[in-house]
C-alpha positions in Angstrom: 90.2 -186.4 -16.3 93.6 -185.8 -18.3 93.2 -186.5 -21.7 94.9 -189.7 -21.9 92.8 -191.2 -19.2 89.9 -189.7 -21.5 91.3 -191.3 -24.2 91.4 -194.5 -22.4 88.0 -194.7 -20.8 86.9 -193.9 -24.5 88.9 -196.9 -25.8 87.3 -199.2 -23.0 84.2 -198.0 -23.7 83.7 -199.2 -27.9 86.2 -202.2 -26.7 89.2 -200.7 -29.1 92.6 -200.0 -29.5 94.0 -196.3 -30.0 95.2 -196.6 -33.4 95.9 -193.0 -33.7 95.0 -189.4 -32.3 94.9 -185.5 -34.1 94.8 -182.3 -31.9 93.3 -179.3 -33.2 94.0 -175.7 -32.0 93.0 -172.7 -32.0 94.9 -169.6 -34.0 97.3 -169.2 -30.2 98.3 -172.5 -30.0 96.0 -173.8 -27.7 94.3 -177.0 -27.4 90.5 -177.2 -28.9 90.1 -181.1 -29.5 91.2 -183.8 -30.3 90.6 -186.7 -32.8 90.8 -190.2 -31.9 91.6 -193.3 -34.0 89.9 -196.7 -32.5 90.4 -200.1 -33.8 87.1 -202.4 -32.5 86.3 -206.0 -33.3 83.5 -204.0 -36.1 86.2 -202.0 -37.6 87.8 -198.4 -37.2 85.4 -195.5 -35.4 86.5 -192.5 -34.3 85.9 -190.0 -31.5 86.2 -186.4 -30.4 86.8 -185.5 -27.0 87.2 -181.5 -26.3 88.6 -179.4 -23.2 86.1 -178.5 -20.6 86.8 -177.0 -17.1 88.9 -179.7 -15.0 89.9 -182.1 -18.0 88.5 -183.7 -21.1 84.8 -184.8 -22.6 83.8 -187.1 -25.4 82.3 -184.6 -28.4 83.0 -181.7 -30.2 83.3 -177.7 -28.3 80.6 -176.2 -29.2 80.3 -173.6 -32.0 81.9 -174.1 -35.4 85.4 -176.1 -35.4 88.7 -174.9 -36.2 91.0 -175.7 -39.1 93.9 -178.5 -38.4 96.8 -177.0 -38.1 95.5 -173.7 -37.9 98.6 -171.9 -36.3 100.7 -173.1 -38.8 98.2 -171.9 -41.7 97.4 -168.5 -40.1 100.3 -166.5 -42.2 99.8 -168.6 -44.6 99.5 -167.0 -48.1 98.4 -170.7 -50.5 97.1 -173.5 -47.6 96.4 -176.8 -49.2 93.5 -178.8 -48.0 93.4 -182.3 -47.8 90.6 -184.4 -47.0 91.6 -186.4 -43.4 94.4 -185.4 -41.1 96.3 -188.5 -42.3 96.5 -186.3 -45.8 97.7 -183.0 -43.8 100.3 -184.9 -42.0 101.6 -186.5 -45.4 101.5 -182.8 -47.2 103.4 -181.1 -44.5 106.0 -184.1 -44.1 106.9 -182.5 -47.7 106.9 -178.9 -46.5 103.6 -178.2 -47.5 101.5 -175.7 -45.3 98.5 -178.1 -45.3 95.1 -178.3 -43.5 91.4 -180.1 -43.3 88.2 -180.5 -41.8 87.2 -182.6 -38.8 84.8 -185.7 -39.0 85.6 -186.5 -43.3 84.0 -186.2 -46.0 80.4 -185.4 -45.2 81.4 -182.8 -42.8 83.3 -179.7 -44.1 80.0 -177.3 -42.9 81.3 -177.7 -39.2 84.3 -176.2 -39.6 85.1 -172.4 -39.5 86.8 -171.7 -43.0 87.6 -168.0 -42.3 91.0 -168.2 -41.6 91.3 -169.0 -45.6 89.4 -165.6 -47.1 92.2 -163.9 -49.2 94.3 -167.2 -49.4 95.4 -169.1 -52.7 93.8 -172.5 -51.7 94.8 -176.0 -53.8 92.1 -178.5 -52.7 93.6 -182.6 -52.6 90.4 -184.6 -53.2 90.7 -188.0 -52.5 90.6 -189.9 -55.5 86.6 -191.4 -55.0 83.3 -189.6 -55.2 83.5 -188.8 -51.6 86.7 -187.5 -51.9 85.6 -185.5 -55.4 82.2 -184.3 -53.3 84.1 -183.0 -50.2 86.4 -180.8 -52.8 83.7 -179.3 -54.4 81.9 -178.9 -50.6 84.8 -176.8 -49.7 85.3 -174.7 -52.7 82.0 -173.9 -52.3 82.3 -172.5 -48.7 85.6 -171.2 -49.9 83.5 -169.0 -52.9 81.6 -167.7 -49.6 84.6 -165.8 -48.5 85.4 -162.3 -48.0 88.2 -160.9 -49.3 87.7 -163.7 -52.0 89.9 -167.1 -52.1 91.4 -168.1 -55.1 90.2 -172.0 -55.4 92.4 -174.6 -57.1 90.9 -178.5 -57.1 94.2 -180.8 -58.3 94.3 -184.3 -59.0 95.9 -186.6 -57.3 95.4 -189.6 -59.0 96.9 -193.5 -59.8 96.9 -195.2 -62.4 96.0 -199.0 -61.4 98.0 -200.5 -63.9 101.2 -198.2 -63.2 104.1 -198.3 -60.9 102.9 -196.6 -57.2 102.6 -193.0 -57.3 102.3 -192.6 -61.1 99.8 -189.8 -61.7 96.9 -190.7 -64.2 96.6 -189.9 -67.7 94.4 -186.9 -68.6 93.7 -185.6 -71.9 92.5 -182.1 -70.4 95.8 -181.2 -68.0 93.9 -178.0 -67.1 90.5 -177.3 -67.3 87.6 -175.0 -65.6 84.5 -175.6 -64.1 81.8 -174.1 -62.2 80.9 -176.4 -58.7 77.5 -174.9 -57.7 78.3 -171.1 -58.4 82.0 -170.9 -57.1 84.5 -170.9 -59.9 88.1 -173.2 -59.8 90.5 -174.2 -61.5 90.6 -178.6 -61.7 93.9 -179.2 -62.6 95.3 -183.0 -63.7 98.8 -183.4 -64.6 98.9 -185.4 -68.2 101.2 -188.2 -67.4 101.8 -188.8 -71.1 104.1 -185.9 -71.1 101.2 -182.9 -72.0 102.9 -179.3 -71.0 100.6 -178.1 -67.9 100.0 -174.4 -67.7 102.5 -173.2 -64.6 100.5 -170.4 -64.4 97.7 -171.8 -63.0 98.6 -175.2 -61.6 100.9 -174.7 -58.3 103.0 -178.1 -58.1 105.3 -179.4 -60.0 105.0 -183.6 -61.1 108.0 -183.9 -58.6 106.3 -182.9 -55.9 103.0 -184.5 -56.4 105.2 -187.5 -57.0 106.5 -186.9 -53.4 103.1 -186.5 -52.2 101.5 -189.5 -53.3 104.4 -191.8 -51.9 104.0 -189.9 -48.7 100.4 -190.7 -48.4 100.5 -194.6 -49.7 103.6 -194.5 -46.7 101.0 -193.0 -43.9 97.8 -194.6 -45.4 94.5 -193.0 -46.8 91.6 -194.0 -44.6 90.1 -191.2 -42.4 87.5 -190.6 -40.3 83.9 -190.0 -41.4 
C-alpha cells in the first residue's frame, strides 16, 4: 500500500489519531522509514513503518538505522544531536544542522552513528535521567568512532521558578567528565552572569535562549 493508506490502516489498527509523522533517509535522499505519532484512548504510541517492494510495512528495515536528517548532516562539520525528532525539528527551525536517533531514549544502539566520525558533535540531553542517560549512550558510541569525534554534552535546562526559557544556574559553567571511557566536555551556562569559556562551549546564551522557546513552542515528548 502507499504509505498514507499504511499509515491509516496502522491508525485503525491501535484505534488512534495520527498526531504526527518523521521520515528518515538515507545519505541520497531517499526514503528509509518513517515515524508515526498516534494518539489512542491509553495515550501516545508510536510506530515505524519502512519501504518494501510494492509499498509500505509496519517495523523498522532491517540492519542498523540511519540518522534523521542525514542528508542534511552529511557535510556537516559540528551536528547537534537531540534526543526525539520533535528536538531536531526545533534545532534546525533556528538554523542548526541537527539530528537523532529513532525509537528515544533507550535506543541510540540501533542507529548507525558513522556518518558523525571526525564531526564536532554538541549532544542536547533532555533535561531528566533519561534524557541525561541517552547523552551519555551516544557519547559513548560517539568515543567508538574512527577518525575520532569531538563530544560536547550542553545543558539545556529551566529554572522552575524563572520566566520560560531561563537557563539554570550552575556554579561549574564548564566542567569535564569521563562517561564510561569516552571523554566530553558538559557544558552549563551560569545564568547568574559566570563568563563561559567560548572556547569550548559552541552557543552563545542567545541562541540557547532561541532553542528552548523553540522546543516549549513544538513540545518535548517523544517517542520511546
Amino acid at each position: 500500500p502507499s504509505l498514507d493508506k499504511a499509515i491509516a490502516a496502522v491508525a485503525r489498527s491501535v484505534g488512534g489519531k495520527v498526531q504526527g509523522q518523521w521520515t528518515y533517509h538515507d545519505a541520497n535522499g531517499g526514503e528509509v522509514f518513517v515515524v508515526v505519532r498516534l494518539e489512542t484512548a491509553k495515550g501516545k504510541t508510536f510506530r515505524p513503518l519502512h519501504r518494501v517492494v510494492g509499498g509500505w510495512q509496519v517495523g523498522d528495515p532491517s540492519g542498523l538505522l540511519p540518522l534523521y536528517q542525514l542528508p542534511e548532516i552529511a557535510t556537516a562539520s559540528r551536528v547537534y544531536v537531540t534526543e526525539g525528532e520533535k528536538a531536531a525539528d526545533a534545532a534546525s527551525s533556528i538554523g542548526l544542522i541537527a539530528t537523532t536517533s529513532a525509537h528515544g531514549a533507550k535506543c541510540p544502539h540501533k542507529t548507525d552513528w558513522t556518518p558523525l566520525a571526525g564531526n564536532d558533535v554538541v549532544i542536547f540531553p533532555d533535561n531528566d535521567d533519561p534524557g541525561r542517560d541517552y547523552a551519555a549512550k551516544v557519547a559513548v558510541l560517539l568515543s567508538k568512532l574512527s577518525p575520532s569525534t569531538r563530544v560536547r554534552i550542553v545543558e539545556l535546562r529551566k529554572e522552575q521558578a524563572e520566566p520560560p526559557g531561563q537557563i539554570e544556574e550552575s556554579a561549574h559553567p564548564l566542567e569535564r567528565r569521563r562517561v564510561d571511557g569516552a571523554g566530553v566536555d558538559r557544558v552549563a551556562d551560569g545564568a547568574g552572569g559566570e563568563e563561559v569559556d567560548q572556547e569550548a562551549d559552541p552557543l552563545d546564551r542567545h541562541l540557547r535562549l532561541r532553542l528552548l522557546g523553540a522546543r516549549t513552542e513544538m513540545g518535548g515528548d517523544e517517542h520511546a
